[in-house]
Biopython code that builds the backbone (N, CA, C, O; Angstrom):
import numpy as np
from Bio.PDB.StructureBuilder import StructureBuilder

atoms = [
    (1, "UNK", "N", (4.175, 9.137, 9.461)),
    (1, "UNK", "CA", (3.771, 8.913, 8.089)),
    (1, "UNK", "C", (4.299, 10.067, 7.235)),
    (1, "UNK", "O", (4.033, 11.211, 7.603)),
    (2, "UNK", "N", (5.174, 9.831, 5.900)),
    (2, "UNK", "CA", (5.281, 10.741, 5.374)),
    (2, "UNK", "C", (4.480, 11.167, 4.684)),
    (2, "UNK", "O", (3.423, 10.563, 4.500)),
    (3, "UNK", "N", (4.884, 12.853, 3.849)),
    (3, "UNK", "CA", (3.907, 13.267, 2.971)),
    (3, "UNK", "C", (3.479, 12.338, 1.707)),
    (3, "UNK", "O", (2.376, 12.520, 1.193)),
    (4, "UNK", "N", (4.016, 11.732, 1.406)),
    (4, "UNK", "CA", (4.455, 10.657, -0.059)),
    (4, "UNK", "C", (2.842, 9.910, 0.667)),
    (4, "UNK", "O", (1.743, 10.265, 0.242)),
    (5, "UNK", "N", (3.009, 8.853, 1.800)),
    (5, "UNK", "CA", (2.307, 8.130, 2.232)),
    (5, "UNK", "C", (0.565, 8.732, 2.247)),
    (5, "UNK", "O", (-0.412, 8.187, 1.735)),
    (6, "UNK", "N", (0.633, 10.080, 3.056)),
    (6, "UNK", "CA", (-0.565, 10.697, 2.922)),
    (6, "UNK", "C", (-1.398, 10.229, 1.699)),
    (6, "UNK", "O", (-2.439, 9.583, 1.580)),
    (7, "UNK", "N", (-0.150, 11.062, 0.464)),
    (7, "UNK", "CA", (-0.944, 11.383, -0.705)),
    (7, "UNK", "C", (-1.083, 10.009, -1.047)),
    (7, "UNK", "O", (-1.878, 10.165, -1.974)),
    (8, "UNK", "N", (-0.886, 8.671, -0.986)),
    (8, "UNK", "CA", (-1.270, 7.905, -1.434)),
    (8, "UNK", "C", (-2.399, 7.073, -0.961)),
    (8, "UNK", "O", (-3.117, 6.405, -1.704)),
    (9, "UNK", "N", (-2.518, 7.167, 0.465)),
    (9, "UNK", "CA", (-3.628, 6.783, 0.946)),
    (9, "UNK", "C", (-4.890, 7.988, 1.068)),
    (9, "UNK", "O", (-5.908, 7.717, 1.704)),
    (10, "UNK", "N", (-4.735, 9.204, 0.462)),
    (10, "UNK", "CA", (-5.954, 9.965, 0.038)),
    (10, "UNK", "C", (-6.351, 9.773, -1.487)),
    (10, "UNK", "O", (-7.452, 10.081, -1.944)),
    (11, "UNK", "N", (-5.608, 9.382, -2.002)),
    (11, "UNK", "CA", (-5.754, 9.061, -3.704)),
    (11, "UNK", "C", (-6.605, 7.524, -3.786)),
    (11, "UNK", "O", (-7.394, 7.123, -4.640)),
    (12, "UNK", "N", (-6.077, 6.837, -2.487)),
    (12, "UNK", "CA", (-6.841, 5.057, -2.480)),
    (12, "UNK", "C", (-8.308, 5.636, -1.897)),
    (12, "UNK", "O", (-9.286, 5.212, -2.513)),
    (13, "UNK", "N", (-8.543, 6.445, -0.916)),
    (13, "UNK", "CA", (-9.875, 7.077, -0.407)),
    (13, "UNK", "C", (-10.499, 7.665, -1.139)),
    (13, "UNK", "O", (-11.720, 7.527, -1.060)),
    (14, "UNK", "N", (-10.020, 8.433, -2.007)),
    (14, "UNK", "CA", (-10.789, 9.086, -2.883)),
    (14, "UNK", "C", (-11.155, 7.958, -4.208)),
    (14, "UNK", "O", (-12.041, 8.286, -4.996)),
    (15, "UNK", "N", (-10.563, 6.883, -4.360)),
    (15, "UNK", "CA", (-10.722, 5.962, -5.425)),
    (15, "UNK", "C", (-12.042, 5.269, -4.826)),
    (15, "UNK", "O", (-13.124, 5.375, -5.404)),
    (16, "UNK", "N", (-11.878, 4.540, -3.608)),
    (16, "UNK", "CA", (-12.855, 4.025, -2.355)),
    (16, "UNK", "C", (-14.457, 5.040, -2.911)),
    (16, "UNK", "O", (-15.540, 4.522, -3.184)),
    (17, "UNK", "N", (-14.272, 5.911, -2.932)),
    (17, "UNK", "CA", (-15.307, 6.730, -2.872)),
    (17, "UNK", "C", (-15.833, 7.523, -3.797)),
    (17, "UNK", "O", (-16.411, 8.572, -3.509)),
    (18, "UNK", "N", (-15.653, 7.019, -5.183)),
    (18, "UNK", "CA", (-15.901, 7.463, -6.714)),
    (18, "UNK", "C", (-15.369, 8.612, -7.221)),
    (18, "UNK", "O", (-15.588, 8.966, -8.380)),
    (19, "UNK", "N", (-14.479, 9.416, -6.222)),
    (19, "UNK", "CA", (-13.739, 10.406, -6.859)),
    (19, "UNK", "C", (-12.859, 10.486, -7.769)),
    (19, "UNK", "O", (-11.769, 10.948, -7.432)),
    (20, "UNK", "N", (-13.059, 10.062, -9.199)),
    (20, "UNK", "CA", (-12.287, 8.711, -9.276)),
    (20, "UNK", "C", (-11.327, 10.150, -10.110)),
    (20, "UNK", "O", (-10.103, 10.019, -10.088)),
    (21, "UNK", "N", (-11.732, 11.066, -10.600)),
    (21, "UNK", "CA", (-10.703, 11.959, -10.949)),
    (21, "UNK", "C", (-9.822, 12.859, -10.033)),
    (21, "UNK", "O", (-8.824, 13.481, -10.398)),
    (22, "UNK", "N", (-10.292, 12.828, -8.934)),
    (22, "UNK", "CA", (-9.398, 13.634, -7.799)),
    (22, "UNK", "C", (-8.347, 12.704, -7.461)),
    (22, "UNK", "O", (-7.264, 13.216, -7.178)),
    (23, "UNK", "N", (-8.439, 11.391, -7.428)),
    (23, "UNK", "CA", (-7.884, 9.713, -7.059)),
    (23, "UNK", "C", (-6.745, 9.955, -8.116)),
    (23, "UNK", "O", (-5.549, 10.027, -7.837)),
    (24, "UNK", "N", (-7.216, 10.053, -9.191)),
    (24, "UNK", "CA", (-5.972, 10.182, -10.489)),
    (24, "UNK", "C", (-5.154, 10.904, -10.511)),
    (24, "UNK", "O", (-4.142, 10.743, -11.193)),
    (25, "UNK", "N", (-5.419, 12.113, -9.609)),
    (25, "UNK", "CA", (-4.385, 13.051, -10.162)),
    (25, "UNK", "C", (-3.477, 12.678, -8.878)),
    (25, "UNK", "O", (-2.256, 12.660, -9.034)),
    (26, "UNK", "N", (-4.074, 12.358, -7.523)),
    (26, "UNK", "CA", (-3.080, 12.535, -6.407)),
    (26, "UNK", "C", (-2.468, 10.772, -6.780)),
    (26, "UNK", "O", (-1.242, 10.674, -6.720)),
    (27, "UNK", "N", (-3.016, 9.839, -7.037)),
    (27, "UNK", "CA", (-2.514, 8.582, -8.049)),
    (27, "UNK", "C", (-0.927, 9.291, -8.841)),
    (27, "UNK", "O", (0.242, 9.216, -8.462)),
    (28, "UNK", "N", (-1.494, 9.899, -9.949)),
    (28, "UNK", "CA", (-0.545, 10.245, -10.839)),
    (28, "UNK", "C", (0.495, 10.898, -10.180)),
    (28, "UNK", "O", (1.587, 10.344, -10.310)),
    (29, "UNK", "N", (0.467, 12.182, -9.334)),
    (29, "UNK", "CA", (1.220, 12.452, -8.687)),
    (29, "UNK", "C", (2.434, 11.546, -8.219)),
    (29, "UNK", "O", (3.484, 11.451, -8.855)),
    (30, "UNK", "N", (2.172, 10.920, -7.077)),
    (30, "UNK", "CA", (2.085, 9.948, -5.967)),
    (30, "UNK", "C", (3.507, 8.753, -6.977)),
    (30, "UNK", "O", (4.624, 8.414, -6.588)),
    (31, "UNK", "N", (2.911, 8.488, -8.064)),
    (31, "UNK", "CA", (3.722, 7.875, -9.106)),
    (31, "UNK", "C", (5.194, 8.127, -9.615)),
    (31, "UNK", "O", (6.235, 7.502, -9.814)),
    (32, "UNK", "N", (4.699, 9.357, -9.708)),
    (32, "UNK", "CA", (5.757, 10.031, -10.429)),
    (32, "UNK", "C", (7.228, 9.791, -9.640)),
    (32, "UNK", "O", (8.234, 9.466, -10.271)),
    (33, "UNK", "N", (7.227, 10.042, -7.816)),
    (33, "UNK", "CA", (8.430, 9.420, -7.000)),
    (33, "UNK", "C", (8.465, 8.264, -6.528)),
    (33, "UNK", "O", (9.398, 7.716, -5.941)),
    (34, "UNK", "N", (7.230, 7.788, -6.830)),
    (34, "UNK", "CA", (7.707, 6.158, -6.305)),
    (34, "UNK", "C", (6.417, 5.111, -7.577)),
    (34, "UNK", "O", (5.301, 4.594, -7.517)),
    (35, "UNK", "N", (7.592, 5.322, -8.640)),
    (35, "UNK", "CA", (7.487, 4.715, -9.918)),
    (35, "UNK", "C", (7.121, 2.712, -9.615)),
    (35, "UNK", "O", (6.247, 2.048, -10.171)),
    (36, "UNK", "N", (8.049, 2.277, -8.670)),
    (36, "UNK", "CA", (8.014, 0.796, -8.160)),
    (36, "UNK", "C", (7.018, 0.352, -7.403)),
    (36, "UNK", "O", (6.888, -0.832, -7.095)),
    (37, "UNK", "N", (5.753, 1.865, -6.829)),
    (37, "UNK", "CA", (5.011, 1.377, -5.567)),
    (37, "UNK", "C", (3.906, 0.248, -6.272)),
    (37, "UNK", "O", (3.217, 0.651, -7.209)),
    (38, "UNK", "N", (3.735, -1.409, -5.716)),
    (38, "UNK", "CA", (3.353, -2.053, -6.552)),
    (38, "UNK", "C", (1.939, -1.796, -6.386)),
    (38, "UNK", "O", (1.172, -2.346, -7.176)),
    (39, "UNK", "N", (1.484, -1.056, -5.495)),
    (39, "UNK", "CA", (-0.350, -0.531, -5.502)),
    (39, "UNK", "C", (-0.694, 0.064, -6.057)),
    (39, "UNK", "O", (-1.614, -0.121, -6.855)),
    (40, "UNK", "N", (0.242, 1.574, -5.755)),
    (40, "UNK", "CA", (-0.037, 3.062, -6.542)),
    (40, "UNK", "C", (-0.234, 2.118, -8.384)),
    (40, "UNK", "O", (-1.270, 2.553, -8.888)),
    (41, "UNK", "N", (0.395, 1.157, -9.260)),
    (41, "UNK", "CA", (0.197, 1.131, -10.082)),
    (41, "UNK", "C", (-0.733, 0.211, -10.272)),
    (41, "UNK", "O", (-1.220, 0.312, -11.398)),
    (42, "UNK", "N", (-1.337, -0.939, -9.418)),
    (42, "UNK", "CA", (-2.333, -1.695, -9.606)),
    (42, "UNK", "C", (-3.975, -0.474, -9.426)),
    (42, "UNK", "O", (-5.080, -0.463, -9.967)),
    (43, "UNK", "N", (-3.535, 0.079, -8.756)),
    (43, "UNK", "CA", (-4.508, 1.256, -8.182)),
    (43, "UNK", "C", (-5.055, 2.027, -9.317)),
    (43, "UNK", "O", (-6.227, 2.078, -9.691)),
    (44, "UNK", "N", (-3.883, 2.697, -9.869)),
    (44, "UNK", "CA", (-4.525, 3.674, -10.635)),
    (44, "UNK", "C", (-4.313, 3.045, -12.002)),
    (44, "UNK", "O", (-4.372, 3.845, -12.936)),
    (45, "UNK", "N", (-3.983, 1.272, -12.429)),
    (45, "UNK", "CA", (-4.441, 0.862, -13.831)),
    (45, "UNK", "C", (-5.837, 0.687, -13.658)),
    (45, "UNK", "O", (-6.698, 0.783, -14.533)),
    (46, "UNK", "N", (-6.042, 0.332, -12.056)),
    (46, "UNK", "CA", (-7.582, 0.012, -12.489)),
    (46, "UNK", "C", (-8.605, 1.120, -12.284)),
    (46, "UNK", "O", (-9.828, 0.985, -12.314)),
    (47, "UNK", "N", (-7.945, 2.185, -12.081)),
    (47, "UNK", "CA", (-8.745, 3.334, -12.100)),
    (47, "UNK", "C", (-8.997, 3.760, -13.830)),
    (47, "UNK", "O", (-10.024, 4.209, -14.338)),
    (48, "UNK", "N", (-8.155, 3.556, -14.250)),
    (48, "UNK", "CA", (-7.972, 4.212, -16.333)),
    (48, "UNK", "C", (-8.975, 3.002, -16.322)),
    (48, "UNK", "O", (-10.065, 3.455, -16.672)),
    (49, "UNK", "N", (-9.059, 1.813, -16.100)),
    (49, "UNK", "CA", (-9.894, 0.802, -16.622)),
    (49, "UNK", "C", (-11.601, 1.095, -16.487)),
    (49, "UNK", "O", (-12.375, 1.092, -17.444)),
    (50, "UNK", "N", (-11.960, 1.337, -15.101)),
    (50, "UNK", "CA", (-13.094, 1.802, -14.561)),
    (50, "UNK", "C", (-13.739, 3.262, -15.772)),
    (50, "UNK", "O", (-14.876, 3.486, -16.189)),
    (51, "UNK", "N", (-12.532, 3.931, -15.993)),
    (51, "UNK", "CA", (-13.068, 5.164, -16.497)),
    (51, "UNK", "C", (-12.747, 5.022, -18.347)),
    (51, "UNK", "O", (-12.739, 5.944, -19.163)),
    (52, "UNK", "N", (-12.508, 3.563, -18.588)),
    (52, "UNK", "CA", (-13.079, 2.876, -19.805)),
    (52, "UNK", "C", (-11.566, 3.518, -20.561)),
    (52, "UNK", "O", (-11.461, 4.190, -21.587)),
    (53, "UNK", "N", (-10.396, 2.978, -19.535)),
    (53, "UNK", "CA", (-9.370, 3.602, -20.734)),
    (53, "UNK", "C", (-8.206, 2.339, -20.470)),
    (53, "UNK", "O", (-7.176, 2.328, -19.795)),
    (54, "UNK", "N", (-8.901, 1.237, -21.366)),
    (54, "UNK", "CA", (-8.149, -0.244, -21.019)),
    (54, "UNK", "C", (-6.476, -0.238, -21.350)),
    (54, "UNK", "O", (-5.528, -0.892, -20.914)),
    (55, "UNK", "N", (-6.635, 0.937, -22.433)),
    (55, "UNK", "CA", (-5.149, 0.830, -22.855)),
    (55, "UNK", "C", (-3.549, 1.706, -22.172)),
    (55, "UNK", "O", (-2.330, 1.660, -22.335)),
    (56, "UNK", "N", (-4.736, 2.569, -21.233)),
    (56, "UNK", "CA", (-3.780, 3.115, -19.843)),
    (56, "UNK", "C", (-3.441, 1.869, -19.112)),
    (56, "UNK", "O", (-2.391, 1.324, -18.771)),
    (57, "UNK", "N", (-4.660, 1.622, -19.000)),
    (57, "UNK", "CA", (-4.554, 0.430, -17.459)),
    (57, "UNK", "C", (-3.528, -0.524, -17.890)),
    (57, "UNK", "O", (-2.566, -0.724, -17.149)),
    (58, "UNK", "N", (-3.639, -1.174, -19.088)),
    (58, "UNK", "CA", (-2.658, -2.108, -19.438)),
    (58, "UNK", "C", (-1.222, -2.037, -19.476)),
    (58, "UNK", "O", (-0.590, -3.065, -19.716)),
    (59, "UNK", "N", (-0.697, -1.067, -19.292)),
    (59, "UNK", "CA", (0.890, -1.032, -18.361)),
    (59, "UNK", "C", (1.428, -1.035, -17.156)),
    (59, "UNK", "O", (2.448, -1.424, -16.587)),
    (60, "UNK", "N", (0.129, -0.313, -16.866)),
    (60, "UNK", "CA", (0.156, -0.465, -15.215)),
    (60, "UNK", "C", (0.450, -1.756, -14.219)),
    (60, "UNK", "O", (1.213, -2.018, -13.289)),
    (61, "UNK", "N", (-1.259, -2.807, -15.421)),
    (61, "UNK", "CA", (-1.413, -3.789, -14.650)),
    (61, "UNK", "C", (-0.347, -4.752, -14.534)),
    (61, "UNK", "O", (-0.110, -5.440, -13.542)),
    (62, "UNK", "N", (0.225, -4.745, -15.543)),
    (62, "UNK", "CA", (1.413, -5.361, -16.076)),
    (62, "UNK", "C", (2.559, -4.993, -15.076)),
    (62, "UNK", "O", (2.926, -5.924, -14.359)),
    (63, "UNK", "N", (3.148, -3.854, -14.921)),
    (63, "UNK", "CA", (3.948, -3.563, -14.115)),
    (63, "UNK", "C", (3.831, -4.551, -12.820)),
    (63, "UNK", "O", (4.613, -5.393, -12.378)),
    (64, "UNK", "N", (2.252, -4.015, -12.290)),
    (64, "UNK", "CA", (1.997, -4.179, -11.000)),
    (64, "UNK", "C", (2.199, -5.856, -11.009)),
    (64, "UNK", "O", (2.722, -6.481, -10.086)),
    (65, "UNK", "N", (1.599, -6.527, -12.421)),
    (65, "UNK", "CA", (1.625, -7.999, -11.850)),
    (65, "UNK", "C", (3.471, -8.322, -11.540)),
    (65, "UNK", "O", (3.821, -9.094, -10.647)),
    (66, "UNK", "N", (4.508, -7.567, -12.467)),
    (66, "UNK", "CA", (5.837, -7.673, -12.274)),
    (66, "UNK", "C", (6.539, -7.702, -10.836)),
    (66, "UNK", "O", (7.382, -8.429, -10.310)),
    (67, "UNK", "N", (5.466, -6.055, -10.258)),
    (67, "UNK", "CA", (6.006, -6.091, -9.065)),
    (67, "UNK", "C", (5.643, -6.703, -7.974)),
    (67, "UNK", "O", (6.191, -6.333, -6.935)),
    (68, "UNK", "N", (4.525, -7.908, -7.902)),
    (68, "UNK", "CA", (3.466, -8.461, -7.238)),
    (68, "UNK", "C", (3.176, -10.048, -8.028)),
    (68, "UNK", "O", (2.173, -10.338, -8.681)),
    (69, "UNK", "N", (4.452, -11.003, -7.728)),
    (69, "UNK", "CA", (3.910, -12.045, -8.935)),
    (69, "UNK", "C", (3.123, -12.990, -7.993)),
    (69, "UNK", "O", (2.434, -13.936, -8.373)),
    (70, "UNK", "N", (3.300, -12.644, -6.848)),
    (70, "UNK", "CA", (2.369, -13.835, -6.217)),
    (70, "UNK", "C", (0.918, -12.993, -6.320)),
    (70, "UNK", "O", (0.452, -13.536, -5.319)),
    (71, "UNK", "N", (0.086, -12.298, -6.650)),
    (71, "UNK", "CA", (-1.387, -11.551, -6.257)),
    (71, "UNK", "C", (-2.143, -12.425, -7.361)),
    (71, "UNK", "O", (-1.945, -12.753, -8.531)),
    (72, "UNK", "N", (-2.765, -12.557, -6.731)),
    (72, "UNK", "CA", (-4.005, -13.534, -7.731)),
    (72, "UNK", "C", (-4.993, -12.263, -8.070)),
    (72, "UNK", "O", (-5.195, -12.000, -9.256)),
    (73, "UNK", "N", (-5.559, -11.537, -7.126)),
    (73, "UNK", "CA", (-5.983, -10.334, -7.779)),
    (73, "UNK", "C", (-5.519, -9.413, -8.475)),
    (73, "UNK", "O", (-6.349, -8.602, -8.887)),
    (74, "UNK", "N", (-4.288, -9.231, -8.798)),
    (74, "UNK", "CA", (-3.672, -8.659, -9.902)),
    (74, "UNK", "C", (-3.770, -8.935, -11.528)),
    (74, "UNK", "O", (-3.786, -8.170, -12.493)),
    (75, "UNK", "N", (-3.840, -10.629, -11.373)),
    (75, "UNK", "CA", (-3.139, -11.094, -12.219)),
    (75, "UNK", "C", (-5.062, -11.471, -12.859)),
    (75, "UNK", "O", (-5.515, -11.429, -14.003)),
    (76, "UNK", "N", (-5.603, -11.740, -11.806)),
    (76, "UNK", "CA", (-7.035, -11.708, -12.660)),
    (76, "UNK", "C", (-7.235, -10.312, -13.044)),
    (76, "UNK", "O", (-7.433, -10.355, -14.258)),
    (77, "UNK", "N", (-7.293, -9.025, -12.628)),
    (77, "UNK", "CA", (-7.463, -8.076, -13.442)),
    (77, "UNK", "C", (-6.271, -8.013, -14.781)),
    (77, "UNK", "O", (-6.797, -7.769, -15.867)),
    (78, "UNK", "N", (-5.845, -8.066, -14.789)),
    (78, "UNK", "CA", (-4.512, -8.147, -16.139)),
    (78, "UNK", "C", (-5.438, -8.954, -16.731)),
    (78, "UNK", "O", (-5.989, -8.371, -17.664)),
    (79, "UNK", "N", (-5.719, -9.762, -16.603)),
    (79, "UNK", "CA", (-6.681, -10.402, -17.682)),
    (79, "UNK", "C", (-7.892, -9.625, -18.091)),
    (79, "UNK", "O", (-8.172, -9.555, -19.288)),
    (80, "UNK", "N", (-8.713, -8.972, -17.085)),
    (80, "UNK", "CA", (-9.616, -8.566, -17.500)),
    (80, "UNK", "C", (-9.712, -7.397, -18.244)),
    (80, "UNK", "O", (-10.636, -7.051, -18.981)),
    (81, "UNK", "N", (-8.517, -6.731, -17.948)),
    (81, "UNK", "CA", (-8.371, -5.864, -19.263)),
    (81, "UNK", "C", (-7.625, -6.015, -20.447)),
    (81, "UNK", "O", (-7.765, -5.205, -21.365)),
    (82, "UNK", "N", (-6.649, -7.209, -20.544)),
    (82, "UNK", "CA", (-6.724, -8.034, -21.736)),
    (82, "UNK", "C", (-7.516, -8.278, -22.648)),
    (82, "UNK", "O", (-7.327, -8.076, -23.848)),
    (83, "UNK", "N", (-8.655, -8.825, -22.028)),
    (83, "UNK", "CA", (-9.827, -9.484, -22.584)),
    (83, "UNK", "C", (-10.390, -8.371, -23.177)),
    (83, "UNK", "O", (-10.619, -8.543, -24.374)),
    (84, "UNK", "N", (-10.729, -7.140, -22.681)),
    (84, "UNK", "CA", (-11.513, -6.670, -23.325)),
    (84, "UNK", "C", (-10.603, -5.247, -24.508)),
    (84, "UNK", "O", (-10.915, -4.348, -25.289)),
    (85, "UNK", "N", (-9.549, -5.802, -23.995)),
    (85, "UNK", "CA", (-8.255, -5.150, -25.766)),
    (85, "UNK", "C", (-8.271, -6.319, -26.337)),
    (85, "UNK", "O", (-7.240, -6.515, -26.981)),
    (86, "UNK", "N", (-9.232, -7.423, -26.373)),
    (86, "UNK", "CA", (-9.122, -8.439, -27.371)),
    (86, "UNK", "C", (-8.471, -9.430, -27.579)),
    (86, "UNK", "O", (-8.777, -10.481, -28.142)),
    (87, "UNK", "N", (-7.082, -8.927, -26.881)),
    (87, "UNK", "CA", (-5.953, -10.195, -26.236)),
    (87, "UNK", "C", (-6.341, -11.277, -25.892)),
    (87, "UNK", "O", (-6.016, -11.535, -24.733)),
    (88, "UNK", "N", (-6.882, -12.010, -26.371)),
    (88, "UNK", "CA", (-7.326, -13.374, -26.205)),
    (88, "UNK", "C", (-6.442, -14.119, -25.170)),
    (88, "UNK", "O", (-6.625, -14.301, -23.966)),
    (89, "UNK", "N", (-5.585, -14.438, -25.866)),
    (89, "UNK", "CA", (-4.294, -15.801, -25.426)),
    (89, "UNK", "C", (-3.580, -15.070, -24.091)),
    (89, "UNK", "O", (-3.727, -15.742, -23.069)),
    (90, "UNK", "N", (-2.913, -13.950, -23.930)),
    (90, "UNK", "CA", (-2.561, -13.104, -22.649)),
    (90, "UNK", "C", (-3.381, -13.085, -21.909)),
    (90, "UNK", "O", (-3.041, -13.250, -20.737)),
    (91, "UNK", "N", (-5.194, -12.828, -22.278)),
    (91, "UNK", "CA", (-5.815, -13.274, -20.950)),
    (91, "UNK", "C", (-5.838, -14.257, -20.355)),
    (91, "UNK", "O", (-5.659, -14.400, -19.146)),
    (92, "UNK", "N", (-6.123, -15.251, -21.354)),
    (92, "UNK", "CA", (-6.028, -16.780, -20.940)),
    (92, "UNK", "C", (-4.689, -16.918, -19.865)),
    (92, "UNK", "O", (-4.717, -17.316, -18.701)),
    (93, "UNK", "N", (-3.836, -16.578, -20.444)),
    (93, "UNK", "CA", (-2.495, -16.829, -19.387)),
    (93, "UNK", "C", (-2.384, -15.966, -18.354)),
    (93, "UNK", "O", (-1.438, -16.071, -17.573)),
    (94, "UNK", "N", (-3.097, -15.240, -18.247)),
    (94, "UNK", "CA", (-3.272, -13.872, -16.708)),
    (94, "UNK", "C", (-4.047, -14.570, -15.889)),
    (94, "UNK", "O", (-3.726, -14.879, -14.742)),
    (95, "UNK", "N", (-5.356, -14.921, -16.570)),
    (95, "UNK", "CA", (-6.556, -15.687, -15.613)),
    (95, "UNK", "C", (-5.771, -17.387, -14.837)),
    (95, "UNK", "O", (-5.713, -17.799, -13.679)),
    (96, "UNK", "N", (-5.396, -17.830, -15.868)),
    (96, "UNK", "CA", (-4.521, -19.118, -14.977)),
    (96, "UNK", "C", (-3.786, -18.714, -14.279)),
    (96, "UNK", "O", (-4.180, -19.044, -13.161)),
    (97, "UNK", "N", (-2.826, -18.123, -14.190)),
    (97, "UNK", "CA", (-1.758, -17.399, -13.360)),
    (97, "UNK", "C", (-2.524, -17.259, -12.185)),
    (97, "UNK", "O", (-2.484, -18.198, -11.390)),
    (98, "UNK", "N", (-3.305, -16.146, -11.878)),
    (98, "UNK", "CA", (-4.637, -16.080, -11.065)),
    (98, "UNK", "C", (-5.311, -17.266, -10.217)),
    (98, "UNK", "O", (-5.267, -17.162, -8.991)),
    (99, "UNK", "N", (-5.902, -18.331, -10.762)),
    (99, "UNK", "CA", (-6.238, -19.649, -10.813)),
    (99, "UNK", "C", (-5.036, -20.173, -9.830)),
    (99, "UNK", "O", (-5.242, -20.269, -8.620)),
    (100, "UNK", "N", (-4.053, -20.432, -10.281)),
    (100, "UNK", "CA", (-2.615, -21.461, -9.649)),
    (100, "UNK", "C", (-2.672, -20.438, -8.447)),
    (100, "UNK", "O", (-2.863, -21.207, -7.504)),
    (101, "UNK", "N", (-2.619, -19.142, -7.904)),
    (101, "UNK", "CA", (-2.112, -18.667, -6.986)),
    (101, "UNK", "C", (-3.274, -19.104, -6.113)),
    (101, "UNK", "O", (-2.949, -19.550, -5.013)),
    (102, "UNK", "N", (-4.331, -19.066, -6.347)),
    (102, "UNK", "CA", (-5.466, -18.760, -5.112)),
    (102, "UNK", "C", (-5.600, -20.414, -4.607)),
    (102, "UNK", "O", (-6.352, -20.718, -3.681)),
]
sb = StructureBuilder()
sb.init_structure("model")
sb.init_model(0)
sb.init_chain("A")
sb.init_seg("    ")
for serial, (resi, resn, name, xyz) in enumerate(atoms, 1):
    if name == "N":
        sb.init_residue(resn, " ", resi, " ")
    sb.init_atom(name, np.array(xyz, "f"), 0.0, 1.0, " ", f" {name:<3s}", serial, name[0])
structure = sb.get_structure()
């Protein structure tokens, strides 16, 4: 296992386990060389979301649904932080997306 790998599965443990700011930084880290990893960004949008910062999460989730178009759990969170930036019509089309996969 490389070091890269470590830090990303101590950043998902520490997320697992409400650390949710120790999670962010080895998250953020973790990001920075592997910009494409489609977890590291489903991971830590829904970490900015949890810690009430919908408008972080919302690039992330986005990414992640890009890099992940089959996840039905992706694509229902993309909605759910849609929904609550008000995005009406984008949720609507995240949550179906969601819907058709499962």
């Amino acid at each position: 296992m490389s070091p890269s790998d470590t830090l990303f599965l101590q950043a998902a443990q520490l997320h697992q386990n409400g650390n949710l700011e120790a999670a962010k930084k080895c998250y953020l880290e973790f990001i920075q060389d592997h910009a494409e990893h489609p977890q590291a960004n489903y991971f830590l949008g829904m970490l900015w979301f949890q810690l009430g910062k919908p408008m972080k999460a919302l690039p992330l989730l986005e990414k992640a649904s890009q890099l992940q178009p089959g996840s039905a759990q992706v694509k229902n969170d993309l909605g759910l932080v849609l929904a609550q930036l008000g995005q009406i019509a984008p949720a609507e089309q995240a949550y179906r997306q969601a819907i058709s996969l499962q």
